[in-house]
N, C-alpha and C positions, 0 to 999 in steps of 0.2 A: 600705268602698266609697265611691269620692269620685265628680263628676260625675253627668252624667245617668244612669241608670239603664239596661241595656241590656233589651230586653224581653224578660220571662223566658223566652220556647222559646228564643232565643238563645244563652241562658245554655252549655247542654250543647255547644253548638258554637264559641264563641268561646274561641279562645286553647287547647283543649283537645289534652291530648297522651294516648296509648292507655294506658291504665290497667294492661297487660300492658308497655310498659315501663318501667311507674314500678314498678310490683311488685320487690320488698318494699315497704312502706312504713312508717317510723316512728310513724306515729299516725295517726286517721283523720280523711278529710278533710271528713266530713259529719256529723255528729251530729244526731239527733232528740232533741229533752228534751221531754218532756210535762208542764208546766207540772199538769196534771189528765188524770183517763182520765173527770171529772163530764160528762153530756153533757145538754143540754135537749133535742136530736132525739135518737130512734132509727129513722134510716133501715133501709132495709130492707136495702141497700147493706152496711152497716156489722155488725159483732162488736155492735155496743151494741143491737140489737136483739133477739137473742139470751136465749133466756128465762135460760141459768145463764151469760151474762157476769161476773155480779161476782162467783160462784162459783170458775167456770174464771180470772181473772185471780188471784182472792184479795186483793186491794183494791178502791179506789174511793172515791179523794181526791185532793187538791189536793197538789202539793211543796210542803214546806216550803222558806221561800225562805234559810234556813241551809244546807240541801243542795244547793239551786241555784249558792248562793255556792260555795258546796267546789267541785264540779264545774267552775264555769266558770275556778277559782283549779287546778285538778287541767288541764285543757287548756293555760293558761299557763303551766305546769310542763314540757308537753310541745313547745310550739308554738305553731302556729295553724291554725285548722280554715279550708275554703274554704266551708266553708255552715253555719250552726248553724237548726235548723229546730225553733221552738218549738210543737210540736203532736206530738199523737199520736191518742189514742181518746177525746179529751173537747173539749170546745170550751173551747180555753184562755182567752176572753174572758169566763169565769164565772169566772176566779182573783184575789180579788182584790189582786194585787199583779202582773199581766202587763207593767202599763207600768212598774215601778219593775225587773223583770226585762228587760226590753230595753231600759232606759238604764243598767243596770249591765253586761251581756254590752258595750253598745257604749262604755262608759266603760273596760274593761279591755282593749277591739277586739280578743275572741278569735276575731274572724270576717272572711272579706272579705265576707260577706253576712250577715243575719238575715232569716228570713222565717217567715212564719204563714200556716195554713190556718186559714178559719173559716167559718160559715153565716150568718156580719155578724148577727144575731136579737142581741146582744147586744153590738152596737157603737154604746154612747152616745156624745153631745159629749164627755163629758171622755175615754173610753176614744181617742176620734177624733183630741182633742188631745195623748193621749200619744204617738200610735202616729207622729204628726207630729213630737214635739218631740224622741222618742226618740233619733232618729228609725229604725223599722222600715223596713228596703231594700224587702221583697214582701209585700204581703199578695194571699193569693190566696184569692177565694171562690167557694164554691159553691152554685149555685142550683141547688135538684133538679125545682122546677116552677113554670108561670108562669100556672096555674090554680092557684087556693085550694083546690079538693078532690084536688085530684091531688099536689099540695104537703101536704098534711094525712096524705093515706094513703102516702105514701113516706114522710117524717120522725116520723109519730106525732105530730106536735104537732099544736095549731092557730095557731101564731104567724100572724101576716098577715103575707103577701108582701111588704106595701104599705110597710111595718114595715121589714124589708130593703131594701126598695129606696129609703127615703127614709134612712135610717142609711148608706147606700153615697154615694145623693147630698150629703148633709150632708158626708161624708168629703172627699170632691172637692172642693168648695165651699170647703171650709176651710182644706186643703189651697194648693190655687190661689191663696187670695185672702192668705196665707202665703206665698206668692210660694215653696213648696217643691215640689219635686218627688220626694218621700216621703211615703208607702210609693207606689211604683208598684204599680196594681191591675189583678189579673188576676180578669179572672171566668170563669168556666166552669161549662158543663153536660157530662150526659154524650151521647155521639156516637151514642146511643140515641135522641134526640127526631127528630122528623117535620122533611121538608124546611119545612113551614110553623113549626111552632117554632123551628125555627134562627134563620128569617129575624125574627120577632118579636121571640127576644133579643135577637140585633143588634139591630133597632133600637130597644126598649127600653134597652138598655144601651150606646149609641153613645159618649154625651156621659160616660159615669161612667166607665169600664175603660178603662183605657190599652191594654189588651189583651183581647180576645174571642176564647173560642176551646173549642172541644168537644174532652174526653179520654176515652178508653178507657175501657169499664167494664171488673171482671176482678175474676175469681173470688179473693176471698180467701180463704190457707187455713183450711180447717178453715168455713168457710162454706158448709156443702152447702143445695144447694134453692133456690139466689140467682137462677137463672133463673125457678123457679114464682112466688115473690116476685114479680119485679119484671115478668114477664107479657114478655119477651123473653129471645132469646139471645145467648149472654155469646160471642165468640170464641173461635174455637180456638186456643190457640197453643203453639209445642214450647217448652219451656224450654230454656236454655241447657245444656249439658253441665256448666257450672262455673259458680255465680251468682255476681257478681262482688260482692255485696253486703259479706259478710263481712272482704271482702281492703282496704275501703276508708271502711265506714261502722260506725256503732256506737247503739245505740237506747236510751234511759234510760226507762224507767216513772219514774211519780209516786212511787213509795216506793222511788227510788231501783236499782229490777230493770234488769242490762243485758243483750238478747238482740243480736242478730246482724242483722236488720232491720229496716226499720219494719213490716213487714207478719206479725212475726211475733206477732200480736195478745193469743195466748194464752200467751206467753210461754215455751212449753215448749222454746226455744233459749237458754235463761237464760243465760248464763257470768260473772254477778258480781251485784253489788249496791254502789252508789260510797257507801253511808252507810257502809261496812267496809271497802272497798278504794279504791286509787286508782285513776286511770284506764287509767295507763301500769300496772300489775299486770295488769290485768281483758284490756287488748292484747298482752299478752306472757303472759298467764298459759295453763295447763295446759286449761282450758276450751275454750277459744277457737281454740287452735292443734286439739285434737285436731277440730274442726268444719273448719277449712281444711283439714285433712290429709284428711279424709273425699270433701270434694267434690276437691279434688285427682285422690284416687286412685278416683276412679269410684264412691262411695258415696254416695251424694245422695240415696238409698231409707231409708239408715239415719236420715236428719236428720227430725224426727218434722213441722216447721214446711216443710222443704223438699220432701217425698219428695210432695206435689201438687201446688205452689204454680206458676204461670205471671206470676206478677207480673212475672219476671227477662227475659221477654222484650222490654218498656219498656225496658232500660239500655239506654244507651248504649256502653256498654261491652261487651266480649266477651273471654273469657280463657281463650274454648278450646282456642286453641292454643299453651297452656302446654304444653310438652316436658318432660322427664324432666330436663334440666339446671337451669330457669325453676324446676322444682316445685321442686327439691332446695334449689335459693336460697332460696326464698322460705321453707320448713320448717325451714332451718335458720338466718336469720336472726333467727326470734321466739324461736329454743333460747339464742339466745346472750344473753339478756336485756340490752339495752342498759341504760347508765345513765338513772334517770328524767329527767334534763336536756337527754335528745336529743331536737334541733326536727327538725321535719320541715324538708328539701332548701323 
């Protein structure tokens, strides 16, 4: 990505063509790598609060960054991705080797973007200067509260706010005076706090985020009682007929586990593992295809990560009015196993 940076809601809108007719697609065009699933918060929000997380994942570590290297060398094999998003279920800014991982994804520019999610709790100067010199396209963070007690009992920590928010202004600062305009910073809460909250972030966070701005909260699956938790209600929403996730993104765990989306937290959408396969197998392989054949043909009940989940109603995307013609393409183009050296159009 060259130029200024456009501002991430933009993103899903600019230049974008329907995802129903780019279907089939040779490789995907988003990948999550989760550098760690290690986290220093356990929001209440989140899997990682969860008393048998490390249990139900069956890890809970850092990637090695030999497998990193595969992986982003297994993508250059295939293409090139339009988002590589290095995060998952752990705060990737406790890895340490995050910034030598996003000057090598953008030394090999397996991406037209890089970006991270993080709770800034563990963005020092030098991490500050990596993420600058990388240079990281988005980092977007999350403030869960802008009271110390109410921030303490969401997250389970007790980091200080204050802590965050002088690690976000140091970012900017540094940033700015670097005469760069990388990582553009997004911050956000969720669309859950009080009309006086809102206005407080703003203005608390005027001069630091290039971007301010409140997202959806929403039930992740297999997260029951996330209402009683967090003392509010979560939206209602219908899911899509056909989640367009599968047909266009692809999710890496730390030890290397790949499921079908980012939200498929506990993994039980497994279809590979890239320390044993590649990546162009894992998208063409026998796993993966019988999960798009599923939600296809109206089985989205059978998908153990799908048959709750309301995440899918956020896409932007929509592909339910894939026809009998559209399916048939698209099931019978991952049968035909392309050679591993096909880029994506």
């Amino acid at each position: 990505m060259t130029g200024k940076p456009l501002p991430y809601t933009a993103l899903a809108q600019t230049g974008r063509r329907e995802l129903l007719d780019l279907l089939p697609i040779p490789m995907p065009m988003s990948m999550h790598i989760e550098p760690t699933n290690i986290c220093n918060f356990h929001c209440v929000s989140c899997p990682q609060s969860l008393p048998d997380y490390k249990e139900t994942t069956g890890y809970h570590q850092h990637m090695d960054f030999a497998l990193f290297e595969k992986i982003l060398h297994d993508i250059k094999a295939m293409g090139r991705l339009k988002a590589l998003k290095l995060f998952g279920y752990g705060e990737s800014m406790t890895h340490p080797e995050l910034g030598r991982m996003i000057g090598l994804a953008k030394a090999l520019d397996v991406a037209d973007r890089i970006e991270l999610t993080s709770n800034a709790s563990r963005l020092t100067e030098k991490m500050a200067r990596e993420l600058i010199e990388g240079p990281l396209d988005y980092l977007r963070v999350s403030i869960y509260a802008l009271d110390q007690q109410a921030h303490e009992q969401f997250t389970g920590t007790k980091a200080p706010i204050e802590r965050i928010f002088e690690n976000l202004r140091r970012l900017r600062q540094m940033r700015d005076a670097m005469g760069a305009s990388r990582p553009y910073i997004y911050v956000k809460m969720f669309e859950t706090i009080s009309a006086e909250e809102e206005a407080h972030f703003r203005a608390l966070y005027k001069d630091i985020g290039d971007e301010l701005t409140l997202e959806i909260l929403h039930n992740m699956t297999g997260i029951d009682g996330v209402e009683a938790r967090l003392g509010v209600q979560v939206p209602k929403y219908r899911p899509k007929k056909i989640c367009p996730a599968p047909f266009y993104m692809s999710s890496v765990a730390a030890n290397g586990d790949v499921t079908i989306c980012c939200v498929d937290w506990s993994w039980s959408s497994k279809v590979g593992n890239l320390r044993h396969q590649s990546l162009h197998e894992i998208w063409y392989g026998a796993a993966l295809q019988d999960i798009r054949r599923r939600l296809l043909t109206g089985q989205r009940r059978t998908i153990k990560s799908c048959a709750h989940c309301t995440w899918d109603h956020s896409h932007p995307d929509n592909i339910d009015a894939a026809g009998p013609d559209k399916i048939g393409d698209i099931l019978r183009f991952y049968e035909k196993e392309p050679d591993a050296g096909v880029a994506a159009e």
